[in-house]
Backbone as ProteinMPNN parsed JSONL, in Angstrom:
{"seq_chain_A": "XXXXXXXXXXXXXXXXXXXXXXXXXXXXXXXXXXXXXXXXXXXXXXXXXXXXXXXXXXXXXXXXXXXXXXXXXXXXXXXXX", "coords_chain_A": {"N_chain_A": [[71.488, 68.99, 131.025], [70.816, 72.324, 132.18], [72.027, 75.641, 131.675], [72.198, 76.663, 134.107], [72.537, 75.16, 136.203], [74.8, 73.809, 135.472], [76.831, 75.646, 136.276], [76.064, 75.862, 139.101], [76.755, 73.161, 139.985], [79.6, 73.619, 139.667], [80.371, 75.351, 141.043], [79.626, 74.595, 143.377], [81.01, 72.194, 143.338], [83.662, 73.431, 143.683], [83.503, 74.686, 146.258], [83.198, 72.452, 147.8], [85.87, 71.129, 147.428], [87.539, 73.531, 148.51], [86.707, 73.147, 151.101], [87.449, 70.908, 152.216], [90.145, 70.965, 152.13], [90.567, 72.904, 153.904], [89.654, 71.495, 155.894], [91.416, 69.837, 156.197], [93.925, 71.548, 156.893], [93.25, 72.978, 159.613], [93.079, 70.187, 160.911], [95.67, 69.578, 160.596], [97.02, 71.663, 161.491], [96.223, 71.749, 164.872], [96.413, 69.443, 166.966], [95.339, 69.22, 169.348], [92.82, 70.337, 172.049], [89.993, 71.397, 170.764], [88.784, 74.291, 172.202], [91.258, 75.732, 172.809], [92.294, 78.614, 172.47], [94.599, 80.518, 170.283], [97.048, 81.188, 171.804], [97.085, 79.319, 173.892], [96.969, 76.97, 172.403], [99.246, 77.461, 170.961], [101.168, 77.149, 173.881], [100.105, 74.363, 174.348], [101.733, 73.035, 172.203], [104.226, 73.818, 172.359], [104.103, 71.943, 175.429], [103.739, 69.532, 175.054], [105.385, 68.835, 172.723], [107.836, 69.002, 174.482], [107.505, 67.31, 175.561], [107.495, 64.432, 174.324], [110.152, 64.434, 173.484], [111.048, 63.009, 175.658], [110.344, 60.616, 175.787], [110.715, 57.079, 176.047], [112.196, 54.749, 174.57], [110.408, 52.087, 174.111], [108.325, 53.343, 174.55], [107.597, 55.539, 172.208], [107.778, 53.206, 170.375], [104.966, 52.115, 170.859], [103.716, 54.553, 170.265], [104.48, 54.52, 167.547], [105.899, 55.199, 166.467], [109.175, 56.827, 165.586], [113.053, 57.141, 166.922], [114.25, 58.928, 165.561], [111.757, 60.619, 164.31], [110.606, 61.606, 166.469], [112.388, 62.985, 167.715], [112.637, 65.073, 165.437], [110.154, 66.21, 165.831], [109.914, 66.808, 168.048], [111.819, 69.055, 168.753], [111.136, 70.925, 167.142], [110.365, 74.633, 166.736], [107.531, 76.464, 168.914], [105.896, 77.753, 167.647], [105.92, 76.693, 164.651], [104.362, 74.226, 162.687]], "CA_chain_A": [[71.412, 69.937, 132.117], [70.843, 73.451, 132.017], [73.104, 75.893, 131.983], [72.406, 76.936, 135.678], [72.392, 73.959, 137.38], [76.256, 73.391, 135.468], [77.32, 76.672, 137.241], [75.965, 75.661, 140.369], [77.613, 72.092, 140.374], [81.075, 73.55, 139.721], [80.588, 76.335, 142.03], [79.469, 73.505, 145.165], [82.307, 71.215, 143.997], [85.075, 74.472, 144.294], [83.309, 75.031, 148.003], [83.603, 71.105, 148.64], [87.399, 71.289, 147.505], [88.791, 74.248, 149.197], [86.25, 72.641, 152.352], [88.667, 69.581, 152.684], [91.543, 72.003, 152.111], [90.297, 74.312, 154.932], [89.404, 70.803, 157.114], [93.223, 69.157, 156.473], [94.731, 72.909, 157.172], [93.212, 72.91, 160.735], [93.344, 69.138, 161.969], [96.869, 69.617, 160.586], [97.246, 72.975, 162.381], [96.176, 71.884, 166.172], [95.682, 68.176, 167.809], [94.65, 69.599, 170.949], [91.39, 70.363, 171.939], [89.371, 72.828, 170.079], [88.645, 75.086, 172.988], [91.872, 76.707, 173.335], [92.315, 79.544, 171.857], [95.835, 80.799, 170.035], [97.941, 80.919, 172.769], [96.649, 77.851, 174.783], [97.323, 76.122, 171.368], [100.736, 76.962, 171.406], [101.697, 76.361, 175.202], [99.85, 72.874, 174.253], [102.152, 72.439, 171.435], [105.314, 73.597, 173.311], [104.404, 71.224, 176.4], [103.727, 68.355, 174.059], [106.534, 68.343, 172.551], [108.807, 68.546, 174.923], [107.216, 65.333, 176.257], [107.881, 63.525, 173.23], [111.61, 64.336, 173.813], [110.812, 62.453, 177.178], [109.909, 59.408, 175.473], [111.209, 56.059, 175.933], [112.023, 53.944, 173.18], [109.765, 51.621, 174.273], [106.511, 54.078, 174.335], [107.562, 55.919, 170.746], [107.226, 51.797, 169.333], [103.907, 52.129, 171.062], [102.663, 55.113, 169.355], [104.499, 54.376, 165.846], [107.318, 56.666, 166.003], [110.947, 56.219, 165.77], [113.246, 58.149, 167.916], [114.365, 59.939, 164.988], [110.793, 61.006, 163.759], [110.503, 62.143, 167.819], [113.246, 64.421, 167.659], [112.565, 66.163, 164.316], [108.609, 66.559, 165.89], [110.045, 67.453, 169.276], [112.663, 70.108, 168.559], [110.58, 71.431, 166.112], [109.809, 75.389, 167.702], [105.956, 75.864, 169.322], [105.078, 78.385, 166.83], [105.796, 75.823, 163.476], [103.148, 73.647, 162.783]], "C_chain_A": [[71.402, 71.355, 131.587], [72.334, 74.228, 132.225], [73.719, 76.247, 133.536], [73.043, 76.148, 136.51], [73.941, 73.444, 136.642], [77.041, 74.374, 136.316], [77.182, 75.906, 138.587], [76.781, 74.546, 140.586], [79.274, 72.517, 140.279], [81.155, 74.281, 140.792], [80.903, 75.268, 143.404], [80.789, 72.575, 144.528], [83.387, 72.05, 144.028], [84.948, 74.161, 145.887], [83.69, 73.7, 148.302], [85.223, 70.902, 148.682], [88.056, 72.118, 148.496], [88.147, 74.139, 150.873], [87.563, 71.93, 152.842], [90.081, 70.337, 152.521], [91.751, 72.401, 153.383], [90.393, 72.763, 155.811], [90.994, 70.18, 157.376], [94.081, 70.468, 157.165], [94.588, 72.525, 159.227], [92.796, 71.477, 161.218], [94.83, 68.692, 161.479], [97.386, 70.942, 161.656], [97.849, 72.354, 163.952], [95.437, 69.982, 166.428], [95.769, 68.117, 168.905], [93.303, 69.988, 171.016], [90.546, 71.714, 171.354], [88.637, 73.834, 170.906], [89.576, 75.683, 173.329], [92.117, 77.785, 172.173], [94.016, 79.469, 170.842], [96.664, 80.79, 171.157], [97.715, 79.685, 173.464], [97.196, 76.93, 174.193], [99.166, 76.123, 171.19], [101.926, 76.881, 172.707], [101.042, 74.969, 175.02], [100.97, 72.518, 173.273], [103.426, 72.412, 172.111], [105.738, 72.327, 174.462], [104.471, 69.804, 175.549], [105.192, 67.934, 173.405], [107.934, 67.972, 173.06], [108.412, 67.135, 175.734], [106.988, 64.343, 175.343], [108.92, 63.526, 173.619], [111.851, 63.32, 174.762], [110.787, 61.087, 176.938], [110.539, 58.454, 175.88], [111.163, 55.183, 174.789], [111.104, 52.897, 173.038], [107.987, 52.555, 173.829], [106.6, 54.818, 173.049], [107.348, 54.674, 170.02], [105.759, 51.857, 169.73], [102.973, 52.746, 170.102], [102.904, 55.582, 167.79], [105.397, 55.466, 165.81], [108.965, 56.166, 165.887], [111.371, 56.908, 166.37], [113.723, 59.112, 167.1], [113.282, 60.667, 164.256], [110.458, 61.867, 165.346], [111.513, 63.295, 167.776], [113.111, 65.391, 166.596], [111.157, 66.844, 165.125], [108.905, 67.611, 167.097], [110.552, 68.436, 169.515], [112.399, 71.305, 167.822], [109.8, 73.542, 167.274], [108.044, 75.619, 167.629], [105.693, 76.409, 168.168], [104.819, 77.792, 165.029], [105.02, 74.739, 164.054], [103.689, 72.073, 162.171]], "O_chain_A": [[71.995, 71.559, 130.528], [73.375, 73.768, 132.693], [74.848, 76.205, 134.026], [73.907, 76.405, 137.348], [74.412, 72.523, 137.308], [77.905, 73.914, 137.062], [78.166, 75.372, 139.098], [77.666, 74.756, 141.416], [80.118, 71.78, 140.787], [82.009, 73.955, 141.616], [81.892, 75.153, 144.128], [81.619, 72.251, 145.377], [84.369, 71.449, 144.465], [85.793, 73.638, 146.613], [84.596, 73.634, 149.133], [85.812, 70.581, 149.715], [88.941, 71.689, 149.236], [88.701, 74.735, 151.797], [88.43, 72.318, 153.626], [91.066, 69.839, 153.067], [92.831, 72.32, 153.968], [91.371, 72.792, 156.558], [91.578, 70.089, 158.455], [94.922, 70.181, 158.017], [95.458, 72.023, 159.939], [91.981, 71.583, 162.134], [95.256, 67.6, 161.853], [98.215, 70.774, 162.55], [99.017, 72.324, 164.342], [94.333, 69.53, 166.125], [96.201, 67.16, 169.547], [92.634, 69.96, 169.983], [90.702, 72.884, 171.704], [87.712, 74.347, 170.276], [89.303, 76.443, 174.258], [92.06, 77.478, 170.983], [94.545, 78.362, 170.74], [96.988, 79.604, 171.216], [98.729, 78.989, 173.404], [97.839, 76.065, 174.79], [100.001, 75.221, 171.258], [103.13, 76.646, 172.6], [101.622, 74.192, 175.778], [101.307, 71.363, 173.531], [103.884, 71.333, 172.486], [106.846, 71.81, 174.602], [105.502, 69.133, 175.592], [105.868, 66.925, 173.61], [108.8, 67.219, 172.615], [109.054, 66.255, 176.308], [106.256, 63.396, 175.632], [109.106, 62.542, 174.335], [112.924, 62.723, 174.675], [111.186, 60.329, 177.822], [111.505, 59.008, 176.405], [110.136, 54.95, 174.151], [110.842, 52.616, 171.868], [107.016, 52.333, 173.104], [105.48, 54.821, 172.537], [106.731, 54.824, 168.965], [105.081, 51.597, 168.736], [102.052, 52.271, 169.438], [102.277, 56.347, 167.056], [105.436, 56.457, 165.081], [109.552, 55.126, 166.187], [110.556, 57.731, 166.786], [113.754, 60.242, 167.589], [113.746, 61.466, 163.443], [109.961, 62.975, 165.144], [111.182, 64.479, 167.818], [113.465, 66.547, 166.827], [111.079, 68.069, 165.031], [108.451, 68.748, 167.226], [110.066, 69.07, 170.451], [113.051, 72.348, 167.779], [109.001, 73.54, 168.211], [107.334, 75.187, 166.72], [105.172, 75.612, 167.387], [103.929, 78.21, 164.289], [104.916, 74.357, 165.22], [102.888, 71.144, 162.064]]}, "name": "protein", "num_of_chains": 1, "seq": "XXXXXXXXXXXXXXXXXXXXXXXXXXXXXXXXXXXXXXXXXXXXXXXXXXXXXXXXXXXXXXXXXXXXXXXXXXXXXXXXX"}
């Protein structure tokens, strides 16, 4: 290979790395819908969580939680992620 075309492949696999960086960052960020803005996002996270708190032990076995993985998520304030 030339020397170009080694530049270029490290360059595109940095961008593909700090891609999947950038894509885990924000579907770690927000699992609400990608139309609200900053604030929307965290009155969704606020209401959310307090309706985890809400849970029944029955519906946290549903969606794979324990009740102590519910309370660390739920108590957790809106603005931490």
């Amino acid at each position: 290979m030339s020397g170009l075309s080694d530049v270029r492949l490290t360059l595109h696999s940095q961008e593909l790395v700090a891609g999947q960086e950038k894509g885990m960052r924000a579907a770690r960020a927000r699992n609400a819908p990608s139309c609200l803005g900053r604030w929307g996002l965290l009155w969704h996270r606020l209401h959310t969580r307090k309706a985890l708190l809400e849970l029944t032990p029955e519906q946290l076995r549903d969606v794979g939680l324990s009740l102590a993985q519910a309370r660390e998520e739920g108590l957790k304030p809106f603005w931490r992620l």
